[in-house]
N, C-alpha and C positions, 0 to 999 in steps of 0.2 A: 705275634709280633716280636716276641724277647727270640723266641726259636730264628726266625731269621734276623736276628739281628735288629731290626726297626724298634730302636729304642724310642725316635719320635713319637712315631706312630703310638706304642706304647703307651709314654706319656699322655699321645692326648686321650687315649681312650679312657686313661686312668683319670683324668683332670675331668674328662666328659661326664664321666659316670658319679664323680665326687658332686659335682656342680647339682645333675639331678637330684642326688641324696639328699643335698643340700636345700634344694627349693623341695621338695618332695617336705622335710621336716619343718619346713618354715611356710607351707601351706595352711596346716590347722590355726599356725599365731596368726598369719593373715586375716585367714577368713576370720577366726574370733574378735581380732582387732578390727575389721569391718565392721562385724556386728555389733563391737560395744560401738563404734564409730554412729553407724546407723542408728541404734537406740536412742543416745544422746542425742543427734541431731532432731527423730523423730522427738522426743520428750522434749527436746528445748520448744520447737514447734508447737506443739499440741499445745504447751504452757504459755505461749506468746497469744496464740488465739484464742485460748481460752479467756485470757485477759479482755483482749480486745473486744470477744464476744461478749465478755462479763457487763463492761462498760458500755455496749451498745444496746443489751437488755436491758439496762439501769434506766438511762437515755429516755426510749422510747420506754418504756414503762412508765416513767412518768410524764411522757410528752402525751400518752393514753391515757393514763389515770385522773389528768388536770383534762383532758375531752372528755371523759366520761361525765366527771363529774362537773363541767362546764353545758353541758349536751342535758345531762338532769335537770339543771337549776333551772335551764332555759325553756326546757319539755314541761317541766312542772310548774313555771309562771307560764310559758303560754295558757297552760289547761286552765289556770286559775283566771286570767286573764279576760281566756273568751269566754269563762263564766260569770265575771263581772259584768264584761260587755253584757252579754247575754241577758241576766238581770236588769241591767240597766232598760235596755233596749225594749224590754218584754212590758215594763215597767210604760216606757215613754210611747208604746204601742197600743196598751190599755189604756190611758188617755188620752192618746189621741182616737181609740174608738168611742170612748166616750165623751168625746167633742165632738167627734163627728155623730152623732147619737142627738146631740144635745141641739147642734143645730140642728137638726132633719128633723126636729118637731114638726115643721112645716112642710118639710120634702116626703115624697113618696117613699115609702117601703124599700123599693128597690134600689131607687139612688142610693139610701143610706146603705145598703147592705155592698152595693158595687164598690161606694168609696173605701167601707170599712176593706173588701177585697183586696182594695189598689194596696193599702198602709200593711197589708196582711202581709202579700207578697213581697212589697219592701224588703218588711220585716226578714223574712225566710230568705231574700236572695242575700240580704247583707250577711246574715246569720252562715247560712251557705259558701258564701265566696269566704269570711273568716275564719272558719274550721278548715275548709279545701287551705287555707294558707298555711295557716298551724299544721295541719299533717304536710304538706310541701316541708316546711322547714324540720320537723319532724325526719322525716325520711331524707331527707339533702346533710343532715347531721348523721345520721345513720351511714351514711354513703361515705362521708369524712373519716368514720371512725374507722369503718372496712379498709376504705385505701390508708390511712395510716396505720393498719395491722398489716394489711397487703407489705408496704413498705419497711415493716418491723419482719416482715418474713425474709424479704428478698434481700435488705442488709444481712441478715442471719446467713441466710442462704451462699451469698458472697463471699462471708466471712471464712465459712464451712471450705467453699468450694477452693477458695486461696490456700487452707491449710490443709486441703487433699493433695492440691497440685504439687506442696511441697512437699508431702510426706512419700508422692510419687518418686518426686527427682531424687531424695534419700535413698528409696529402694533401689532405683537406677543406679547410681554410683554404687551402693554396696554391689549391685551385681555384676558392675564395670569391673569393680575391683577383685573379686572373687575370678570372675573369667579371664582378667589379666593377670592374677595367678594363677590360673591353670592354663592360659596360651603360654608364660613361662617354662612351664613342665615342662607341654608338651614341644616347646621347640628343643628345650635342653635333651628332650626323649631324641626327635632328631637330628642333634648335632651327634649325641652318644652313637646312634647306631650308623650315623655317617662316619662317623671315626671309626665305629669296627668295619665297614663295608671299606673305607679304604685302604685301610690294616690287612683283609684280608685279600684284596686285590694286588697291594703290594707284596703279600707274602707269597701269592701264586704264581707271582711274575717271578720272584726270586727263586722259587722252586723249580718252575719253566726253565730258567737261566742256568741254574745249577746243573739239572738234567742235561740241557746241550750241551755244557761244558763236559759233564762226563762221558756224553756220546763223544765227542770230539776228540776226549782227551784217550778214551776206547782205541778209537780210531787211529789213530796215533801210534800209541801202543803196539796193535798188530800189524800198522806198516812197518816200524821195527824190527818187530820180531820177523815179519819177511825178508826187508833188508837184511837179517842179521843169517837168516839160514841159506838167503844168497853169498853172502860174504863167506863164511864159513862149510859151504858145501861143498861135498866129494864129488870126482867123475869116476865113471865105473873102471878108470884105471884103478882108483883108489889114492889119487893126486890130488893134492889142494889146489883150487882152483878160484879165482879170484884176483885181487889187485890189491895191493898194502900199499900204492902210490896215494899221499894223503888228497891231493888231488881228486883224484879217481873215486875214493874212499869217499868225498864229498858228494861227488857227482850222483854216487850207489843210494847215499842217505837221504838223496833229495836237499840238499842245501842246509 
């Protein structure tokens, strides 16, 4: 570009390639500055949900540990409970067979043993139906405790899944940022070697141009030198032969 002159041209290939240098050494600050960029972001995160997470185990931990120990008191008076009943029961059963005994002095064998039967079976379905309850309630308490763990999972879970999604879109930007410095480069790459391709288009053209001009100016030359050995040439008298009419003289040189 300097050899033909294209001092523009010049310029910009020199401004071009300075630019690249330029984002080339200001790449590693980048990306380092992304990265402390992304650390902090990540760590502000992790520390925000770690809180949050902290406070929602606290939460449910004791919204479980008051059903544990609500689901005990109640498991362990039931037990106690149907064995009062039970007692009782067992209690107002053997008296009543022995009332029914007591009257059947006079009744057959059999009556008395069919009644004592009937108060038997009473006894056992009631006994029956109130344990069948006690374990219902039993297992329906059981059932409570599981879905409010279920529910201490799936908060957790939530929690976790919100502070992945962020630490996602963190990675995302740093890697936005890092690739929009390097689409910098690489456009400054082809701005640079557009400026030498046009640098060197315009120097071929001027070279092209140069060239004809010296074919031309060649050219030139040796019709001169022709007109000038007409002008100037002998006849075989050995007479100068020619026209010194400036006119004339014109007409010989082509204009």
């Amino acid at each position: 570009a300097l050899a033909s002159g294209d001092l523009a041209g010049a310029a910009k290939v020199g401004l071009s390639a300075l630019k690249l240098v330029w984002l080339k050494g200001l790449f590693p600050l980048k990306k380092a500055w992304a990265g402390l960029k992304n650390f902090l972001n990540d760590s502000w995160t992790i520390t925000v949900y770690s809180i949050l997470k902290l406070g929602n185990n606290l939460w449910y931990g004791l919204l479980m540990g008051l059903k544990q120990i609500g689901d005990a008191m109640a498991d362990a008076w039931g037990f106690l409970w149907d064995g009062i009943v039970d007692v009782f029961e067992r209690t107002v059963l053997e008296l009543q067979k022995a009332w029914i005994k007591t009257k059947g002095l006079f009744s057959s064998e059999d009556e008395v043993n069919a009644e004592i039967r009937v108060v038997e079976r009473e006894y056992e379905d009631r006994k029956a139906a109130r344990h069948r309850s006690s374990d219902e309630a039993v297992t329906r308490r059981e059932r409570e405790r599981a879905a409010l763990n279920s529910e201490w999972d799936r908060s957790n879970k939530a929690i976790d899944d919100a502070m992945n999604g962020e630490i996602a879109d963190n990675q995302r930007e740093y890697a936005k940022a890092v690739a929009d410095a390097s689409g910098e480069i690489e456009a400054a790459k082809r701005e640079w070697r557009s400026a030498i391709d046009e640098v060197k288009k315009r120097a071929a053209e001027s070279a092209a141009a140069t060239e004809a001009a010296k074919a031309k100016s060649g050219a030139a030359a040796d019709a001169t030198k022709k007109a000038g050995a007409t002008i100037s040439g002998l006849s075989d008298g050995g007479k100068s032969v020619g026209a010194w009419s400036a006119q004339e003289l014109d007409a010989l040189l082509g204009g």
